[in-house]
N, C-alpha and C positions, 0 to 999 in steps of 0.2 A: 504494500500500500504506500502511495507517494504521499504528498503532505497535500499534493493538487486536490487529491481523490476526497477529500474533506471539505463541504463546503462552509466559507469562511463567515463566521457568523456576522450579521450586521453591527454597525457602531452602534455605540448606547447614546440613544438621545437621552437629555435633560429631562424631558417632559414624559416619562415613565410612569406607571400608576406606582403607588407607595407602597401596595401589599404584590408579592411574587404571583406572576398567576401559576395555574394549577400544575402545571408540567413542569414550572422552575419549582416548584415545592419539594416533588416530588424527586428533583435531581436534586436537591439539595439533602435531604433524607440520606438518597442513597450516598453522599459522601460524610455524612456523619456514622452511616453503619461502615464503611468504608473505615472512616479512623477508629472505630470500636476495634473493630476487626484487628488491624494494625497495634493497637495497643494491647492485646492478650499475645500479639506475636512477639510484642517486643519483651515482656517482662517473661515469655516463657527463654527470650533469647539471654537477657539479663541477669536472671538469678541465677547463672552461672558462673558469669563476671563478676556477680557480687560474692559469690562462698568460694573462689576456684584464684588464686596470683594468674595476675596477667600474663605471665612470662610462659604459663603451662598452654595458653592456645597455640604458641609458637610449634608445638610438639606435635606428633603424629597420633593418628586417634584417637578413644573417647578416655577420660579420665578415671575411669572403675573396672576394673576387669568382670567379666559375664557377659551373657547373652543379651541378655534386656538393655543394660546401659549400651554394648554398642546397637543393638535396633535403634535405642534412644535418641544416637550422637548422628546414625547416617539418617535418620528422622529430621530430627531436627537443622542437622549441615546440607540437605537437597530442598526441606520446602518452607525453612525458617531464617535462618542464619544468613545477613546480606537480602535479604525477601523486603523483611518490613520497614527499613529505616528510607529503602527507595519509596517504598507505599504511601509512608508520612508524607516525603517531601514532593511528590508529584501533588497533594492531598493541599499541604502547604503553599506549592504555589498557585493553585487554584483559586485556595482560600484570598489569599492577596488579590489577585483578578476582582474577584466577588466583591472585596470591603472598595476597592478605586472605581466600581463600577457605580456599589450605593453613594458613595459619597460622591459622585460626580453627577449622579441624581439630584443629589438636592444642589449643586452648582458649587462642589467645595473642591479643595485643591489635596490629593491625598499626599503627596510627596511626604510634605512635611510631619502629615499625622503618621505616614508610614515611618518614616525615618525614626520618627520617636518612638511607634511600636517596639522598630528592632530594637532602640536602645535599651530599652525595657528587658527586654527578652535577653538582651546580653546579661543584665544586671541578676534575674534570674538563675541565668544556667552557671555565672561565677563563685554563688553563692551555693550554687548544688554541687558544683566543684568541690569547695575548700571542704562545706558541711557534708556531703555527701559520699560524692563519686566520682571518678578520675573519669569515667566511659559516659559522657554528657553530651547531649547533642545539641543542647539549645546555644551553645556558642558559635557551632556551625552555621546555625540556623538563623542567628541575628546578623551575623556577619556576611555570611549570602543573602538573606533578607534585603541588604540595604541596598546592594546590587539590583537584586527584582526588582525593588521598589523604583528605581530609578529609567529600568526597562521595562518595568508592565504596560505602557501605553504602546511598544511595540504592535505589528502586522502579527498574527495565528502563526503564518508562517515564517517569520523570522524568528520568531520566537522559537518553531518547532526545530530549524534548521540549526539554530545556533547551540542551543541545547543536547542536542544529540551531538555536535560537534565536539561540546563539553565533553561529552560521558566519554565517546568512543578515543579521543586525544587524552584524557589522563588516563583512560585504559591503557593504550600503548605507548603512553610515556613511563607508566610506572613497571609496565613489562620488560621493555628498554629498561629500566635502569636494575633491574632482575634478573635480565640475561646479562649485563653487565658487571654484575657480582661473581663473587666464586661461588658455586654451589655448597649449599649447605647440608650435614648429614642430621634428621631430625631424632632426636633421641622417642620412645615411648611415654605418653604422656603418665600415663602409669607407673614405671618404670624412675621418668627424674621426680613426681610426686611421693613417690616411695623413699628415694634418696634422701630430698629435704627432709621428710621427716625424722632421721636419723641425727639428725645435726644438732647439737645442744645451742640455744639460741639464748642472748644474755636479759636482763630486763629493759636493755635499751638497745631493740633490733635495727632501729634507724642508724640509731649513733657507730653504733654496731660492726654494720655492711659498709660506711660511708669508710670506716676504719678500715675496711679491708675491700675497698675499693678496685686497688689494683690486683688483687688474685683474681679477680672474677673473671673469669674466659667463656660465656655465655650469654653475657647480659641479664638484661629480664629473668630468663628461665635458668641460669646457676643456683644450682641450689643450696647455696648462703641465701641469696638475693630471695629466693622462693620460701625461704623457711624463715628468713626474716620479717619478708609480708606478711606472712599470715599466722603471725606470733602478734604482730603491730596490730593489725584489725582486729584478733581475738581476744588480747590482754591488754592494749593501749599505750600509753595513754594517746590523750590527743595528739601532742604532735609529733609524737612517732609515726603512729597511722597518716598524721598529715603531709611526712616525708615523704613517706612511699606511693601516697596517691600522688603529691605534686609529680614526682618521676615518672610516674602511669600517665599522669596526664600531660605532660611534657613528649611522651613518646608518642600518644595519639594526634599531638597538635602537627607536631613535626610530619608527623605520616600524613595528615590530615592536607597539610598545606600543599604537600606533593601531588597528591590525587583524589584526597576523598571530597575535599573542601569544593572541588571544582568539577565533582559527579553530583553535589549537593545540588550548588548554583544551575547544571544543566538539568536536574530533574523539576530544580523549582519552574525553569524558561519551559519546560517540556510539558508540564502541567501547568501550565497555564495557558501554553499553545494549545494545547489540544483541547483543552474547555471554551477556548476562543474560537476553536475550528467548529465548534459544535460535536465532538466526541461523543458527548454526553447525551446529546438530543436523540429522542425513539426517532425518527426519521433515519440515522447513523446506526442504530442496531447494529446491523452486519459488521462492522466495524468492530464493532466489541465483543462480536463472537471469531473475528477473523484475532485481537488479541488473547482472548484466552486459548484460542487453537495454538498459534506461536510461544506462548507459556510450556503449555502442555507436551509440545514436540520435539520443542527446540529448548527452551529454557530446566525445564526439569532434569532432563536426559543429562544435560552438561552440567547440570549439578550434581548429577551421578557420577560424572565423570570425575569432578572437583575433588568428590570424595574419596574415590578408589588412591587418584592421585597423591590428596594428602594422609592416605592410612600408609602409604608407604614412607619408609625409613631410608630409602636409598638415595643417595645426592644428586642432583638434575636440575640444571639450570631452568631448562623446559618446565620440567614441575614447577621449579619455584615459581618461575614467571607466570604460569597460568594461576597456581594455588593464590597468589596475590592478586593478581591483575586480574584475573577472569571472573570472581566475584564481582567486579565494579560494572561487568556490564551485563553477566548475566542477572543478576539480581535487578537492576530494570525493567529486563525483560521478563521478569516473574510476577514482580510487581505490577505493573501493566497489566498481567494476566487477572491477577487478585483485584485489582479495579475494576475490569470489565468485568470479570464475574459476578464482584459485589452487586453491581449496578443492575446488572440482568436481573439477577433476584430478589433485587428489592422492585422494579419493575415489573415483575410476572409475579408478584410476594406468595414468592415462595419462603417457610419458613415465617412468618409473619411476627411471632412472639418473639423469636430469635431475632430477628434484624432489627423489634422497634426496642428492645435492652440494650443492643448494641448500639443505637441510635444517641441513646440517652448518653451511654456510655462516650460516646463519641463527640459528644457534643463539649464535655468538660475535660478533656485531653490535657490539658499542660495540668490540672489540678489533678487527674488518674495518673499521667507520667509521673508529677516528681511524688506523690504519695504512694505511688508503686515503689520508689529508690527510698521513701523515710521508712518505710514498713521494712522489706528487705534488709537494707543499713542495721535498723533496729534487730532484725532477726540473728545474720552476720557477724554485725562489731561491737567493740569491746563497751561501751557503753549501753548495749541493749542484752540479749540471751549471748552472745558471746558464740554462735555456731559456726564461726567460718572453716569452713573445712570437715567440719562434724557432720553433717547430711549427706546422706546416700540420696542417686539421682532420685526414686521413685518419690522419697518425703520431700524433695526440692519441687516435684513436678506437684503434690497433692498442697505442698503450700502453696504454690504461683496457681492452682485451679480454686482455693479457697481464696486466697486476696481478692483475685480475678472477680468472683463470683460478689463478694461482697463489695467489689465496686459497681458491678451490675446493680445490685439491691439500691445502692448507696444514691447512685445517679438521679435514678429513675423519684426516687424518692424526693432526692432534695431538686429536681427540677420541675418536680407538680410544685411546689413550692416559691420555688425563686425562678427569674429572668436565666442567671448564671450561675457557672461556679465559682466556690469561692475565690482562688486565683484568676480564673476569667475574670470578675467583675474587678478586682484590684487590678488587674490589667488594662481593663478597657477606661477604667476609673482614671485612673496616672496619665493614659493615653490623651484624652480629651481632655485631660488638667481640672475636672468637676466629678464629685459625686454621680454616680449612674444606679438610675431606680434600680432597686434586687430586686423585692419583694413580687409575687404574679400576684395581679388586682383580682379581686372575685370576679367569677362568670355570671 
């Protein structure tokens, strides 16, 4: 499908009725089940991140020996992992389309209310940083923010054309610079987790590792460095744990800025194109059954492949280059698939009870994101239950389906109630620089 093949939706006059009519309702829906959906993906991706040292994803296969945890890990690594952070940000740049189209409805300038958005948004995610968690997206996400914001008035198609140019150029830049490395031999991720645990670790694991800095011949995954992590998050204090996250999060920005920073930015331009092009609209149907075809063909298959690749131990530049690089653009393409699917079924509602929970759920996203990382944390680190490393996969999996569940409840409930959530309306509150009504008026 070319970008022509999309017919390009009309400008938005001024003179717009003030309530959505019934078909943008109805596509609006489906991207709020859409970010539901997205966000049970992510914390089932997350709570691994959070009980597991960063250093052990570097390793080859799943982290627990048996049956179950690897189904678990090639589960999770083909239709999870690299899936849902594309799904947000296609989600994300839409969402921005949407808010410059109302506010150009009523004759206002969004630039500068976006711009303060992002700023917002950064101010957030630095704070989930320090308090929370090294693996945060919302910094990505203010900082390409302010980019879209500045190119949302863009053509469907320059948007779609530039954006894809995005994904596919730090795709093969970051492979380039992977075939340009020595190849690496990956240890068992089992295997150096076993190791660290051997290692007697002092009460001060930051000060510790920093002290023996130069023996480390592994990085991240040495297991000094690994048994010093997760001595820090279990037993603390603060800022020992706040060492090792700064170093997590210093090694995600640095990676970030390479390629992921600039798969963000082209998924935000990609989603927003294609809600521009009319993607979205029942007329385009076919369109959204021709991307979940290409998910399903093309993008799952090579996520299988991703797999086999990284369960292997043997050094291969080839591997490495794909194991890196090839997440950044098949996960797009997965993602994409998980949009059009969503949207068929909320279209044809199918599943009806399922999609309007996940609606709610969806609806209060940055408040479900960062209180999925304060519960977790709390579960985790040493100022909460103190379990980092303690849970076997299947109690990781029955906690992230009990949060999960109880942000379902949670949502649903507190939006018969209010306009927003509670971080929404501080958001949109700060944004507009005034007080914004909560409360829903009676019927």
């Amino acid at each position: 499908m070319s970008v022509a093949d999309l017919p390009l939706a009309p400008p938005v006059e001024v003179a717009q009725p003030a309530k959505p009519a019934p078909k943008e309702r109805g596509r609006l829906v489906a991207l709020d089940v859409a970010r539901g959906f997205a966000l049970l993906g992510i914390v089932l991706v997350n709570v691994d991140l959070f009980s597991v040292p960063m250093g052990i994803l570097e390793q080859a296969g799943p982290y627990e020996p048996g049956i179950l945890p690897l189904a678990a890990w090639v589960f999770m690594a083909m239709f999870c992992q690299g899936k849902f952070y594309p799904l947000f940000s296609l989600l994300f740049g839409i969402g921005v389309v949407l808010q410059r189209e109302n506010i150009a409805t009523r004759g206002g300038n969004y630039t500068t209310l976006g711009v303060r958005r992002m700023a917002l948004l950064l101010l957030f995610g630095l704070t989930h940083v320090v308090l929370l968690w090294y693996g945060d997206i919302l910094v990505f996400y203010a900082t390409a923010g302010v980019a879209l914001v500045l190119v949302a008035g863009w053509r469907a198609a320059t948007l779609i054309r530039v954006g894809t140019a995005l994904i596919v150029g730090a795709t093969l830049l970051v492979g380039a610079i992977s075939l340009a490395l020595p190849a690496e031999s990956f240890g068992s991720a089992i295997e150096v987790l076993e190791e660290a645990k051997t290692l007697e670790i002092g009460d001060q694991p930051f000060s510790e590792m920093i002290g023996k800095i130069d023996e480390l011949d592994r990085s991240l995954a040495d297991p000094v460095y690994l048994a010093g992590e997760a001595k820090a998050y279990r037993e603390g204090g603060f800022l020992q744990a706040l060492g090792f996250r700064a170093l997590s999060w210093l090694a995600v920005v640095v990676s970030g800025v390479i390629g992921f920073w600039w798969v963000v930015l082209g998924l935000f331009m990609l989603g927003a194109g294609l809600f521009k092009a009319g993607l979205l609209d029942p007329a385009n149907e076919r369109y959204l059954l021709r991307f979940v075809s290409v998910a399903m063909v093309v993008g799952i298959p090579l996520s299988a492949v991703a797999v086999v690749l990284f369960k292997s131990q043997d050094p291969s530049r080839l591997r490495d280059a794909f194991a890196v690089a090839g997440p950044l653009l098949i996960g797009p393409v997965v993602a994409l698939g998980y949009l059009s699917g969503v949207t068929l079924i909320v279209r044809h509602r199918f599943f009806v009870g399922a999609t309007t929970a996940l609606a709610a759920t969806g609806r209060m996203a940055l408040t479900n994101y960062l209180s999925q990382s304060l519960v977790l944390a709390f579960v985790f680190y040493h100022w909460g239950l103190g379990l980092y490393g303690q849970l076997a996969g299947h109690q990781r999996m029955l906690l992230v389906i009990g949060l999960f569940a109880f942000q379902v409840a949670f949502s649903r409930w507190w939006l018969a109630r209010f306009r927003f959530g509670p971080l929404e309306w501080v958001w949109r509150s700060a944004t507009y620089g005034r007080r914004q009504p909560m409360r829903r008026l009676p019927s």
